[in-house]
C-alpha distance (Angstrom), angle and dihedral (degrees) to the residues before:
residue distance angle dihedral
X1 . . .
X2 3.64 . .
X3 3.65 137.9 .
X4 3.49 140.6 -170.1
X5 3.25 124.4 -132.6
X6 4.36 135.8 -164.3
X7 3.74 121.1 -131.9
X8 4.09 139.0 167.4
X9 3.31 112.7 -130.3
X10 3.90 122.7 -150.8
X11 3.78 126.2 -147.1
X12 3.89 92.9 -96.3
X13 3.63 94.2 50.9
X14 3.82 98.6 43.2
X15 4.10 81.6 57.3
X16 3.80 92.8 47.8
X17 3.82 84.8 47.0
X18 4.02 88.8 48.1
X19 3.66 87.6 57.9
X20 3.51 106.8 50.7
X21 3.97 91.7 47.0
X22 3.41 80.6 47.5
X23 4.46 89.3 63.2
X24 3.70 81.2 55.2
X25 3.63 99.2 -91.8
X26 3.72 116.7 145.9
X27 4.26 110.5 -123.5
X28 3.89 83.9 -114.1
X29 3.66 86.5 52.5
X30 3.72 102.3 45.4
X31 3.26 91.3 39.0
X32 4.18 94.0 60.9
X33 3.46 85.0 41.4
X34 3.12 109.0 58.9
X35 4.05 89.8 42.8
X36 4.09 86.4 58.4
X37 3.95 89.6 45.1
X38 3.81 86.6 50.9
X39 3.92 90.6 46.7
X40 3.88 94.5 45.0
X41 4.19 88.9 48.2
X42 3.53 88.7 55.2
X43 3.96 98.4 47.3
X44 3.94 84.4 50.8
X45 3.50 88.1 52.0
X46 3.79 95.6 54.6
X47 3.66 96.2 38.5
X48 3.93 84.8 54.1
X49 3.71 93.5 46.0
X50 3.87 88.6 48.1
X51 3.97 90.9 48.4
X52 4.31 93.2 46.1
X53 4.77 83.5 43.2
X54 4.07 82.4 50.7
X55 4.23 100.3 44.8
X56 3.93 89.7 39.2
X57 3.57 88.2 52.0
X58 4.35 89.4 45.9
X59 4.28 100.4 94.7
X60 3.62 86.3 -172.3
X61 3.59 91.6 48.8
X62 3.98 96.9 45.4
X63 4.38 84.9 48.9
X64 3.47 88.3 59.8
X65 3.48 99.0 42.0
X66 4.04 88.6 57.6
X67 3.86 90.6 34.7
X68 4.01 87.0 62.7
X69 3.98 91.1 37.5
X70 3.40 87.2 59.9
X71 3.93 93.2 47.5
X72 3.76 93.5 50.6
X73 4.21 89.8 50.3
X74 3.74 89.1 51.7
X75 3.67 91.7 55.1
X76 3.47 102.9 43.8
X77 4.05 110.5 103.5
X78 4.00 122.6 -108.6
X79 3.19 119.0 -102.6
């Protein structure tokens, strides 16, 4: 099912817009596309806030984390 849908456009996003017809989308196209990209950025965004909540919560994980810090500042040459 599809549906259309009414939006104002601004001068920035009429020159985005410009652009992707300009690939040789249709407006239709770039339009869905660029909703779907949005979408898709934001999923990522969760699924990588989710991942960053689940290692910071990890104790074992954060000890080696500083464990190997600490490693890496014992090697590194005077200065």
């Amino acid at each position: 099912m599809t549906q259309a849908v009414s939006v104002r456009l601004d001068d920035d996003v009429q020159r985005a817009l410009r652009t992707l017809e300009a690939s040789g989308l249709s407006r239709s196209q770039a339009i869905r596309k660029s909703i779907l990209d949005a979408a898709a950025a934001l999923r990522r965004n969760e699924a990588l806030r989710a991942e960053v909540a689940m290692l910071e919560a990890d104790e074992a994980d954060r000890r080696e984390m500083r464990d190997v810090a600490s490693l890496m500042e014992s090697l590194r040459a005077e200065r």
